[in-house]
C-alpha positions in Angstrom: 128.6 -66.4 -24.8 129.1 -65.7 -28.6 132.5 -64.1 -29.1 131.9 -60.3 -29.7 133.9 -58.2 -30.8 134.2 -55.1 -28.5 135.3 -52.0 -30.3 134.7 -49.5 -27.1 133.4 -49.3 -23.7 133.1 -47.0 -20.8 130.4 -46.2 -17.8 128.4 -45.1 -20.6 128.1 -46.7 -24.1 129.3 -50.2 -25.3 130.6 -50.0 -29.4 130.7 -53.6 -30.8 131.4 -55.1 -34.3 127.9 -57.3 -35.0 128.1 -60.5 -36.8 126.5 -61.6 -39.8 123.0 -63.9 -39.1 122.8 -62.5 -35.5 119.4 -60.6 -34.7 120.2 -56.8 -32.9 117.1 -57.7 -30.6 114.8 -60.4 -30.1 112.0 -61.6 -31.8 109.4 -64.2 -32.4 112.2 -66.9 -33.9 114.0 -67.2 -30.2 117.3 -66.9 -32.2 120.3 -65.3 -30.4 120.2 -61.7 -30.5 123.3 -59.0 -29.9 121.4 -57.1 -27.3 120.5 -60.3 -25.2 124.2 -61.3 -26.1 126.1 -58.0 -24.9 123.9 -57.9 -21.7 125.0 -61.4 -20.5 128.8 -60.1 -21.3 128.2 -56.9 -18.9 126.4 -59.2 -16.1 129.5 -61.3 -16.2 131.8 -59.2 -16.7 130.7 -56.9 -13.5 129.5 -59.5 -11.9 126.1 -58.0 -11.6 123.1 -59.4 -9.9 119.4 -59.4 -11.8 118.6 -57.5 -14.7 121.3 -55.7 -16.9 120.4 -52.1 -18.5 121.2 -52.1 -22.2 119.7 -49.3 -24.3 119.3 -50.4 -28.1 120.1 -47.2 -30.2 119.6 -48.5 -33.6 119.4 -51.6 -36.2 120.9 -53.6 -38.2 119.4 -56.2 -40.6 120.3 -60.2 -39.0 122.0 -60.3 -42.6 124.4 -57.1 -42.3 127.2 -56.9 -40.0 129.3 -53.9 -39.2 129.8 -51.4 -36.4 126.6 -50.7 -33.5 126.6 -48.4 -30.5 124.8 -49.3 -27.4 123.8 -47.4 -24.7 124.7 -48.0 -20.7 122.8 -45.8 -19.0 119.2 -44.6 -19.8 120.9 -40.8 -19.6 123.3 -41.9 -22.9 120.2 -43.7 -24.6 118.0 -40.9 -24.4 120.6 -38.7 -25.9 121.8 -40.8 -28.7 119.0 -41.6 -29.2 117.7 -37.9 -30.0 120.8 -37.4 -32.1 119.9 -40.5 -34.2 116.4 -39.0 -34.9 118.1 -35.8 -35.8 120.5 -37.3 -37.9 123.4 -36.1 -36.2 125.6 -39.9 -36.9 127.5 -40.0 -39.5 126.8 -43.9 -40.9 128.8 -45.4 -43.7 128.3 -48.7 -45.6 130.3 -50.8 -48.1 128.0 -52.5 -50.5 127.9 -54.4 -53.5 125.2 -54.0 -56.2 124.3 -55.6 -59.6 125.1 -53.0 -62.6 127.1 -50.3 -63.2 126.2 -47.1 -61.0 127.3 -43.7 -61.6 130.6 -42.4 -60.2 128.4 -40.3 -57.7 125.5 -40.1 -57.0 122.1 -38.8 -53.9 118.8 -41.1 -53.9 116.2 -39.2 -52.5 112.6 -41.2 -51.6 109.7 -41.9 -49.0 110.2 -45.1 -47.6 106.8 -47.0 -46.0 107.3 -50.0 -44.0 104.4 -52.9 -44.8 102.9 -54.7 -42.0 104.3 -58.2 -43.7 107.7 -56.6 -42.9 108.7 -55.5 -46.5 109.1 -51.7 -47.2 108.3 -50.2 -50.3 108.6 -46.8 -52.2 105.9 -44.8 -51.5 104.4 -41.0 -51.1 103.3 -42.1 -47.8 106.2 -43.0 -46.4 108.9 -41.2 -44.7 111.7 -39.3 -45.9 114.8 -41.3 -46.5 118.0 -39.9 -48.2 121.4 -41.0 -48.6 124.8 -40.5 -51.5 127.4 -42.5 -52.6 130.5 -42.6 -54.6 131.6 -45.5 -56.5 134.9 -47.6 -55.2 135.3 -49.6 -58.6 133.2 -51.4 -61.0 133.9 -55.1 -61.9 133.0 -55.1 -66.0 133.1 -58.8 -66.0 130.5 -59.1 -63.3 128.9 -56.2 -64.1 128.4 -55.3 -60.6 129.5 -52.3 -58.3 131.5 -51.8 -55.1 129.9 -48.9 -53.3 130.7 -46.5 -50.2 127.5 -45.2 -49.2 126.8 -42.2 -46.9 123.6 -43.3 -45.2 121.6 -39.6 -44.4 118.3 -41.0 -42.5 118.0 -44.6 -41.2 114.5 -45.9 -42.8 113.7 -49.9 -43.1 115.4 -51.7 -45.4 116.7 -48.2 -47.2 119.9 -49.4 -48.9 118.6 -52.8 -50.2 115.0 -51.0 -51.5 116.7 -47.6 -52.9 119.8 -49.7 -54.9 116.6 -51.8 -56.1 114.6 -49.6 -56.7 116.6 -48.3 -59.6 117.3 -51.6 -61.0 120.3 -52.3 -59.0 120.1 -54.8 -56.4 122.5 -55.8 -53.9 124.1 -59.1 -54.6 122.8 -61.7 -51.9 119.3 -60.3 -51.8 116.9 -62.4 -52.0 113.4 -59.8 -50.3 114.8 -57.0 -53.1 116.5 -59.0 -55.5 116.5 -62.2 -57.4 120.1 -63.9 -56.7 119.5 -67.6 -55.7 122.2 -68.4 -53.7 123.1 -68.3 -49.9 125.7 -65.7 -49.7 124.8 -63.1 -47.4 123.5 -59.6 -48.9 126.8 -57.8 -49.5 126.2 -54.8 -47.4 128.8 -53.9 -44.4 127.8 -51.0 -42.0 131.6 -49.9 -41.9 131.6 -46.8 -40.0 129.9 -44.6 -37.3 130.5 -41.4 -36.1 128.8 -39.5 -33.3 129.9 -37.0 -30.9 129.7 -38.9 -26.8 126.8 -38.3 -25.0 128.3 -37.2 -21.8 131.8 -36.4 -22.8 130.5 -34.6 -25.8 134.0 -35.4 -27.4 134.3 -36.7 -31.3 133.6 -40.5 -31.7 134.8 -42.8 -34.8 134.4 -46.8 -35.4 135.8 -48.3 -38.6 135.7 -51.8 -39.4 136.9 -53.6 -42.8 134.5 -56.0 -43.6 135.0 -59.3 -43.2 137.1 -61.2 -45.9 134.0 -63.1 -46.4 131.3 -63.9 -49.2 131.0 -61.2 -51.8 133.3 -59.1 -50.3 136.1 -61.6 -50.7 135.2 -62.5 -54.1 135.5 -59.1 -54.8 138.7 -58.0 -52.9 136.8 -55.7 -51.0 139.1 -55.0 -48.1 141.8 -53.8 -50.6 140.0 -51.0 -51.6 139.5 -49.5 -48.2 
């Protein structure tokens, strides 16, 4: 199996770091997904026969890597997955973005997701908020290192709302115009939620990677 790293487990959720260019489910490419991935790791680790129960919470982009919470039992799913809809994790992500942002700042939007798998800004779309603050801004570059506070979880949000107002992220080639094969420079750093069952405060931080964009732009020392 694909070395994971696991953050957390118990009898009822599984917290793992995903990597970059790994799918969080399948789809029609047949490439290696984390769910598929983290259920092989609890058949063998358990040594269980037949199907494994894995409940998928939420997403990341194959391209963005950074902290996920799974769900072990169909109990924990259903319950994370009723806080998710009600906003009730805290998400944070460490991106990187062409231009100079404001120090702080809230983009509020509807978000529609196309049927060629694009998402656009739109007044049919659905809500999607989320704030940042500004971690430093490289002037010879001209680009910015980000800490973003991500309030709803909508398609493609980050990448379309930094574009949007003419501030891509760097490596993005659907929302942006850089040409070369870094990947988009957007970490999903932390997660907070409260436990299902135990109802007990949870946090996950992880310091992206010293990879890419963030190592060109000394990411990790700003964290």
């Amino acid at each position: 199996m694909t070395s994971i790293n696991i953050l957390y487990e118990d009898n009822h959720l599984l917290v793992v770091e995903k990597p970059i260019n790994v799918l969080s489910q399948s789809d029609i490419t047949g490439d290696p997904d984390l769910l598929s991935l983290l259920k092989e790791y609890i058949k063998e680790k358990y040594n269980k026969p037949g199907n494994v129960y894995l409940g998928l919470v939420h997403r990341l982009d194959r391209m963005v890597g950074g902290v996920m919470v799974f769900a072990k039992t169909s109990k924990a799913a259903a319950r994370l997955s009723k806080m998710m809809q009600e906003n009730k994790f805290n998400k944070t992500y460490i991106a990187i973005c062409h231009g100079k942002v404001d120090n702080s700042g809230k983009f509020v939007d509807k978000i529609e997701k196309l049927d060629n798998g694009n998402s656009i800004i739109s007044k049919n779309g659905k809500e999607a908020v989320l704030e940042y603050n500004l971690l430093n801004y490289d002037e010879d570059n001209d680009v910015s290192i980000v800490k973003i506070k991500l309030l709803t979880g909508r398609h493609h949000q980050i990448r379309l709302q930094f574009s949007s107002r003419g501030f891509p992220l760097l490596g993005d080639h659907r929302y942006g115009k850089d040409s070369d094969d870094l990947p988009v420079a957007l970490y999903a750093y932390k997660l907070e939620f409260l436990h299902p069952v135990k109802q007990v405060p949870m946090s996950f931080e992880i310091i992206p990677k010293n990879y890419g964009y963030f190592k060109k732009y000394n990411v990790n020392k700003m964290l």
